[in-house]
N, C-alpha and C positions, 0 to 999 in steps of 0.2 A: 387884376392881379391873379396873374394863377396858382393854385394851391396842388402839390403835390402831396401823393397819398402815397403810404407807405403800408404793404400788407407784411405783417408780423407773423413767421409759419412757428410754429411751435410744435417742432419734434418730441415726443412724449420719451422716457429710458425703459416704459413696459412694452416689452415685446415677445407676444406668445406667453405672457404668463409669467415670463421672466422677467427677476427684478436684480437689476447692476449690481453687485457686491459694493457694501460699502469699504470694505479693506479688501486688497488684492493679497493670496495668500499663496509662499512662495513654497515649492515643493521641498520635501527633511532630504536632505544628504544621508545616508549610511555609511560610517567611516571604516574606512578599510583597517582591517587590523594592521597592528605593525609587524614586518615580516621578521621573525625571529633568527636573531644571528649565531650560525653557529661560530665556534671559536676553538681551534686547536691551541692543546698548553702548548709553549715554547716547553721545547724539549728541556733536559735538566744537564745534558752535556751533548756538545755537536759531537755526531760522527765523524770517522776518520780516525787518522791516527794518536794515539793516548801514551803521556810520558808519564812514569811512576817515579818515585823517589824514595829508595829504601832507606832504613833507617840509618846504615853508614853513608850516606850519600849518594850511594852508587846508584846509575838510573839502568832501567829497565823499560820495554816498549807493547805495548799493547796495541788493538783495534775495537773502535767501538761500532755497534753496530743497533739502529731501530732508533727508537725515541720516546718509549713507554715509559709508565711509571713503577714497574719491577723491574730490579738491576736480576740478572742474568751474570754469573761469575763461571767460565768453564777454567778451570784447572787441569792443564795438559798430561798425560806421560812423559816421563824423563826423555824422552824420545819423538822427532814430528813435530815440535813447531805447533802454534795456533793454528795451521792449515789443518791440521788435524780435526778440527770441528768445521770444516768446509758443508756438509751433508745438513748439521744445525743450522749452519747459518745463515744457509737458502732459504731454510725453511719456517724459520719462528714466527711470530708472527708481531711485528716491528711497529706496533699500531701498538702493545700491550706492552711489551717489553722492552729495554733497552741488553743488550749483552756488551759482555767484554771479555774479548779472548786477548792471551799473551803468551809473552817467551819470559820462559826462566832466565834471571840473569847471566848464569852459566848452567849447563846443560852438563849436570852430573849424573849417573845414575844411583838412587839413593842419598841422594843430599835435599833429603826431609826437611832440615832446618830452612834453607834457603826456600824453599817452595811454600811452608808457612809463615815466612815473616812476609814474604810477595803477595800472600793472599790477604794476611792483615792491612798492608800498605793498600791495598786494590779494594778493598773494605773502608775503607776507612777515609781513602780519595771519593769514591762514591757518595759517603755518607755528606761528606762537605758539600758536595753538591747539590745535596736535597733529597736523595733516594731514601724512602724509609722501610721499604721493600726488598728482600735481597734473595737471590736462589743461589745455591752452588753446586755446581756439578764437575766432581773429579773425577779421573782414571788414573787407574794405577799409581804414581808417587802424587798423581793431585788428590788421590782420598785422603791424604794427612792434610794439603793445603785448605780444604773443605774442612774438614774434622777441626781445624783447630780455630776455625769462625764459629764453629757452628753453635756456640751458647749466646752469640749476640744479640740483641735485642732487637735489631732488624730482617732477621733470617726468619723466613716461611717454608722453605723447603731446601732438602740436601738429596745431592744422587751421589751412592760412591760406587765406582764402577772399577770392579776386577782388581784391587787392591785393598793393604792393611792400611788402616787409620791410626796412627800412631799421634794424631791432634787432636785426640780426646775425648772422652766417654758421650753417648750422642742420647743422652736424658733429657731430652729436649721433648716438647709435646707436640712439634709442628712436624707433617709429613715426612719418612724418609724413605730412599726406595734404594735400594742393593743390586746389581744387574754384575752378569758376568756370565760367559760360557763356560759348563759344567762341567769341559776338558780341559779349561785352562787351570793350571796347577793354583794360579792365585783367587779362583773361584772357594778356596777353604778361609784364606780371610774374610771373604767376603760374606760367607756362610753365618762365617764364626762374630762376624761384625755386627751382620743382621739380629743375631740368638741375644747379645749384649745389649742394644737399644731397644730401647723404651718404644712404646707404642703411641702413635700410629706405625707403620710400618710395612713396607713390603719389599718380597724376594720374586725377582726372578733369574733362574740357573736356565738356559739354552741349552736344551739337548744336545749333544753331539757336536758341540762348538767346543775347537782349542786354542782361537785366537783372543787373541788378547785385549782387552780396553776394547779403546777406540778404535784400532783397527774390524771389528765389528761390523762399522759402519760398512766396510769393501765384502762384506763374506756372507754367505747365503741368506743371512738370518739380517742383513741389513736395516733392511724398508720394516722391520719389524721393532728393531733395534731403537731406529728412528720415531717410528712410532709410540714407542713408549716413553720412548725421554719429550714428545711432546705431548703426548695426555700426559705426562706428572707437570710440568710445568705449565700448559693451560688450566690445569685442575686445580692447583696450587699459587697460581701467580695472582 
């Protein structure tokens, strides 16, 4: 009978000193942060064209322009159309602001009444919207449309430019600033405008300037013009 043999090798787990881990241990993760989202607000009214509704019914047309959280209100001269603020509205800065320029229903000169019930109505459309924020800027018959918001509770600043405000005493505490060329004859309302409100407050008269309002923007003293109507509305908005 033959007997086989069977040689048993017995491989040792020390080797070099080393001994097998009894648990295999799995390298930590470091998680990545979550990457932070930004989010622009949906604006509070789209750009583009804007219909008003006066209080006899009659409608009137505006342009809205930016998508900010301060309403921007320019108030025209009796004369020129909303194109008239062409120079602004290149230039504001549509990230901060919303604007709205427009047309007087009818285009009289000195028909004050009609120019403040437009700005009440354009006040007051905004507000519905959400705006709690509001600037106004008139020339000439739009310092009364300005003037006669301007105790509202969402107004932070007013410009009245080269005209009389006949929309009412401007005792207000929030910013206002006076602008007009110092040859223009309607630079003495504006004077006499400034001396009546309440502080804060400031005046600028243009040397040697006889043009009027908004026509400014076209006349030597322009780029400066401009300039100032947006340091008070960056500073203020």
């Amino acid at each position: 009978m033959k007997i086989r043999l069977f040689t048993i090798v017995i491989i040792p787990l020390f080797l070099s000193g080393c001994i097998w881990p009894s648990t295999f241990s799995h390298p930590t993760a470091t998680p990545l942060p979550n990457p932070t989202a930004t989010v622009t607000p949906a604006p509070l009214v789209l750009e583009g064209m804007i219909t008003f509704k006066r209080y006899d019914e009659r409608e009137f047309y505006g342009q809205v322009y930016g998508h900010g959280p301060t309403a921007i209100i320019l108030a025209n001269m009796a004369y020129g159309g909303q194109e008239q603020w062409a120079p602004l509205v290149t230039a504001f800065d549509r990230d901060r602001f919303t604007l709205v320029t427009f047309n007087y229903f009818q285009i009289l000169q000195g028909d004050y009444a009609s120019a403040e019930q437009e700005a009440q109505v354009i006040l007051e459309t905004l507000k519905g919207f959400g705006f709690k924020r509001t600037i106004c800027i008139g020339a000439s018959m739009g310092t009364s449309a300005c003037g006669v918001i301007a105790h509202d509770t969402s107004m932070v600043g007013i410009v009245l430019i080269a005209g009389q405000n006949f929309g009412g005493t401007l005792d207000v505490v929030y910013p206002k600033l006076f602008i007009a060329g110092k040859l223009d004859p309607n630079s003495s309302f504006t004077a006499t405008d400034y001396k009546r409100a309440d502080d804060p407050k400031s005046l600028i008269l243009y040397p040697d300037v006889a043009v009027h309002g908004t026509s400014m923007f076209g006349a030597s003293v322009g780029d400066q013009f401009l300039k100032d109507l947006l340091d008070f509305i960056d500073k203020n908005g």
